[in-house]
C-alpha positions in Angstrom: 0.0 0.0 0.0 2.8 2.4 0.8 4.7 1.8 -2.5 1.6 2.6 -4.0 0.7 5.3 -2.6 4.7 6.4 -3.1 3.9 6.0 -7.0 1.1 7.6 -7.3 2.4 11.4 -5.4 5.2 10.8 -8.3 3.1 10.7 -11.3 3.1 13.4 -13.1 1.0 14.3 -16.6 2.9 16.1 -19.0 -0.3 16.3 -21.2 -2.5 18.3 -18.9 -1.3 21.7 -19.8 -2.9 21.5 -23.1 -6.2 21.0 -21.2 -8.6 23.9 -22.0 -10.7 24.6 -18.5 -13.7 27.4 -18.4 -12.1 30.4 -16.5 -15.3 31.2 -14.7 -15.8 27.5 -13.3 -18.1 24.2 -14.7 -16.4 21.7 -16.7 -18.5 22.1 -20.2 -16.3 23.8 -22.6 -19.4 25.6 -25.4 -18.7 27.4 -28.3 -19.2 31.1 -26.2 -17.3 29.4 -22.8 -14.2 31.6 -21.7 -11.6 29.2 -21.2 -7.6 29.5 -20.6 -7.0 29.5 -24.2 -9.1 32.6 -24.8 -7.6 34.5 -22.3 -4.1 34.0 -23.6 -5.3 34.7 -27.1 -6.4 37.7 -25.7 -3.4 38.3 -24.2 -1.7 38.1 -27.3 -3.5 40.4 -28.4 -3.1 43.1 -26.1 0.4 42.3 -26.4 0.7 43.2 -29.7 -1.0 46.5 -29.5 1.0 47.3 -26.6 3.7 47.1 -29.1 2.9 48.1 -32.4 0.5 50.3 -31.0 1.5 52.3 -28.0 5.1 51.5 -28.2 5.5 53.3 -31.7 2.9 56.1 -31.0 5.6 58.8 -31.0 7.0 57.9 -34.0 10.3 59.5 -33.1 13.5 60.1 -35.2 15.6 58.4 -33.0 13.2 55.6 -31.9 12.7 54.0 -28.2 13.9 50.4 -27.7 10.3 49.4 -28.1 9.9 51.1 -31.5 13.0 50.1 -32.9 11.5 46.1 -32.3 8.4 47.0 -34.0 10.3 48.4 -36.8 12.7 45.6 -37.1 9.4 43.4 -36.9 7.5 45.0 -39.5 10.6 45.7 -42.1 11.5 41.8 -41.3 8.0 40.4 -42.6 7.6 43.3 -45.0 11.0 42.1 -46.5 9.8 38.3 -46.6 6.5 39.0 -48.5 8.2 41.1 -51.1 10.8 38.8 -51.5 9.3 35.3 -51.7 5.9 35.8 -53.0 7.0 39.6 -55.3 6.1 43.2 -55.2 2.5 42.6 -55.8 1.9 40.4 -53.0 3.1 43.3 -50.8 -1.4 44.5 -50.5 -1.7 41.0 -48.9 1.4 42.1 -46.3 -1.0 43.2 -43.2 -3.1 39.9 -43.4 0.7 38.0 -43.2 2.0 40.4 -40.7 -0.8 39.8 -38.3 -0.5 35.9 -39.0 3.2 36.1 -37.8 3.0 38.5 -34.6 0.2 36.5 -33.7 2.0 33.6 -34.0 5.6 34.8 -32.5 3.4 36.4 -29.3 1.8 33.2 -28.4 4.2 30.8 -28.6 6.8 33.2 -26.4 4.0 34.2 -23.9 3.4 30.1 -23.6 6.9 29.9 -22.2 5.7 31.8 -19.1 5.2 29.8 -15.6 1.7 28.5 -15.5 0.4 29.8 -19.2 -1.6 28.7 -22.0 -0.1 28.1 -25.8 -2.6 28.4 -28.2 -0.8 27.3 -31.0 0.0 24.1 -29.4 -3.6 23.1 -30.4 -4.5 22.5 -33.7 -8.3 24.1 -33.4 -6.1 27.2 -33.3 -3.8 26.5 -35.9 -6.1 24.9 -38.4 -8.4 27.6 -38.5 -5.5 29.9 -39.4 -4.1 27.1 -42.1 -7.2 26.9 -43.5 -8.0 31.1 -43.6 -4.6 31.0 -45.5 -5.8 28.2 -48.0 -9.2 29.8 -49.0 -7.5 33.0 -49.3 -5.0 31.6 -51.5 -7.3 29.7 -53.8 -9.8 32.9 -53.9 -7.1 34.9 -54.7 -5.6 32.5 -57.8 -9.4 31.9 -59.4 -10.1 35.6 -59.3 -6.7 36.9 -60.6 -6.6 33.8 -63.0 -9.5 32.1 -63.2 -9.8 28.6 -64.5 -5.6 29.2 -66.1 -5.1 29.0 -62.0 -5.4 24.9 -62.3 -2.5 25.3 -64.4 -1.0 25.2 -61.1 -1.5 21.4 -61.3 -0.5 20.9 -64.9 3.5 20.5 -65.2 3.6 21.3 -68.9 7.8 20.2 -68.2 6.9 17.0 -67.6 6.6 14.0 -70.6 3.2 14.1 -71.7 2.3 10.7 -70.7 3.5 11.7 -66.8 1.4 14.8 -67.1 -1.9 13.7 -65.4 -0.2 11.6 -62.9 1.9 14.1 -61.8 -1.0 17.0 -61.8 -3.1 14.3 -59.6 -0.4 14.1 -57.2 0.0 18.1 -57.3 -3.8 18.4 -56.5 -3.6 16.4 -53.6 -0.6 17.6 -52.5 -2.5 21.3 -52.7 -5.5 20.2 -50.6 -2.8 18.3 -47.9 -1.2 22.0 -47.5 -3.6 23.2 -44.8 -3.2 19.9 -43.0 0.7 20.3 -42.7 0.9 23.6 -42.6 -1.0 23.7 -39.2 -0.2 20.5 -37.8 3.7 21.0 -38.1 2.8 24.3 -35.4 0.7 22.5 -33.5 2.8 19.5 -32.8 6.2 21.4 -32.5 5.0 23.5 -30.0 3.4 20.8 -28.0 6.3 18.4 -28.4 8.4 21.2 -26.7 6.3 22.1 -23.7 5.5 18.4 -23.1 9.9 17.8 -23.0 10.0 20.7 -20.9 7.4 19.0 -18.1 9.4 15.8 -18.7 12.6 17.0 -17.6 11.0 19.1 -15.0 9.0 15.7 -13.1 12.5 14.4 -13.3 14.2 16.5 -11.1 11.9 16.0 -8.2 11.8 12.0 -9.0 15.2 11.6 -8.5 15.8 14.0 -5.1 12.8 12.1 -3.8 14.1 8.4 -5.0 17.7 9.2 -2.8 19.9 7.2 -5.7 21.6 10.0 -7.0 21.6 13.6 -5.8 24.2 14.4 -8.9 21.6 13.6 -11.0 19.2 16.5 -9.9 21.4 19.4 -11.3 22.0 17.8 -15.0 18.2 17.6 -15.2 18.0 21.7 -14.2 20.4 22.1 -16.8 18.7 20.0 -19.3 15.5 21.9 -18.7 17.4 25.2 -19.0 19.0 24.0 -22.6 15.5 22.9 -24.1 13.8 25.7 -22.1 16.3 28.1 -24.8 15.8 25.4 -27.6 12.0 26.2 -26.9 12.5 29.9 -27.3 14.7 29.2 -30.9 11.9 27.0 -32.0 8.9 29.8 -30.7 10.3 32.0 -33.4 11.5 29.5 -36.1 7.8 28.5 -36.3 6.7 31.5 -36.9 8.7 32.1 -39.2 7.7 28.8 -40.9 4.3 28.9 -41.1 4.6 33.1 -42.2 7.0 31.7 -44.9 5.2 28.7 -45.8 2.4 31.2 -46.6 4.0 33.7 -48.7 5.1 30.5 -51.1 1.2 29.9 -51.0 0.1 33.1 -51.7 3.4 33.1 -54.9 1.6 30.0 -56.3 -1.2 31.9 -56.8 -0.4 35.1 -58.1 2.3 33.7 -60.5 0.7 29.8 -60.9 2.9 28.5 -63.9 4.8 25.6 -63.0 
């Protein structure tokens, strides 16, 4: 009974931070319930007007700390767009800059103690893979119209490949919303999850007495994926803002 009960205060669920809870109490989670991960939506969102918002409202020659982030924020994605996807993708720039500070502010706030990542579920992260995906296809059938499912047709290819190759590009097209959120989703819940792992560990061995040695290279493993976690926070971001302005390129220049 003892080494039960022993067991059991050692368990720990890495898996339960990605539980959304009501905020106000009662277990049902409805479509209009205010849970955890609308609150730190919210707070992302504040966040982001705090900086792009309040911290550039001077607009001074020589700008603040704060300004001079927002700049290097917006002339970073504004640099991207042009770049990867050309000059006239640059009207569709706010739509992508708002994808990526969104992005970038929630998976950094979700490395505080005790907070909520919404971009570790992929409810959050589908509906902005999918947003992306209808925009893009709009976008290509009314600049285009039916010349846009040339996108499918690789007129390179020997003839004979031709249709099997534009079948594989069709599905390939429809499987883009599927990866492009589920490779956020997962990589920011396969971090956080690591992070609780190494973080039971620590206690687990003080508590077990068979190595007190141990304790401190399991801080300092935290600490090493706790920065890794940080790296990856922006490198997805980055990602999925990327992956988006080679979407929106497809359509406004669809020749293969």
């Amino acid at each position: 009974m003892a080494t039960e009960e022993h067991s059991e205060g050692l368990a720990f669920h890495p898996m339960d931070q990605f539980i959304v809870k009501p905020l106000f109490g009662g277990d049902t989670v409805g479509v209009l319930t205010v849970t955890n991960a609308t609150l730190w939506m919210a707070i992302s969102v504040l966040a982001i007007i705090a900086l792009f918002v309040l911290g550039t409202r001077g607009r001074a020659v020589i700008p603040s700390r704060t300004q001079s982030v927002a700049e290097l924020a917006y002339g970073f994605v504004h640099k991207m767009v042009e770049d990867v996807a050309g000059h006239d993708a640059v009207k569709f720039f706010p739509y992508i800059f708002t994808l990526f500070t969104f992005i970038v502010f929630s998976n950094f706030l979700g490395l505080l103690p005790k907070a909520f990542t919404p971009t570790s579920h992929i409810a959050v992260t589908a509906v902005m893979a999918v947003g992306v995906f209808l925009t893009v296809t709009i976008v290509g059938f009314v600049k285009h119209g039916v010349h846009f499912l040339g996108l499918f047709w690789v007129s390179s290819a020997p003839l004979p490949l031709r249709p099997v190759l534009a079948l594989i590009e069709v599905i390939s097209y429809f499987v883009r919303p599927v990866s492009h959120s589920i490779r956020l989703a997962g990589n920011m819940m396969a971090g956080h999850a690591v992070i609780k792992v190494f973080a039971a560990f620590a206690p687990l061995v003080l508590i077990s007495g068979v190595g007190i040695a141990v304790t401190p290279l399991s801080i300092l493993a935290i600490t090493a994926i706790y920065a890794l976690e940080i790296l990856v926070a922006f490198i997805q971001a980055y990602v999925f803002t990327i992956l988006t302005c080679v979407y929106l390129k497809d359509a406004l220049h669809p020749a293969h």
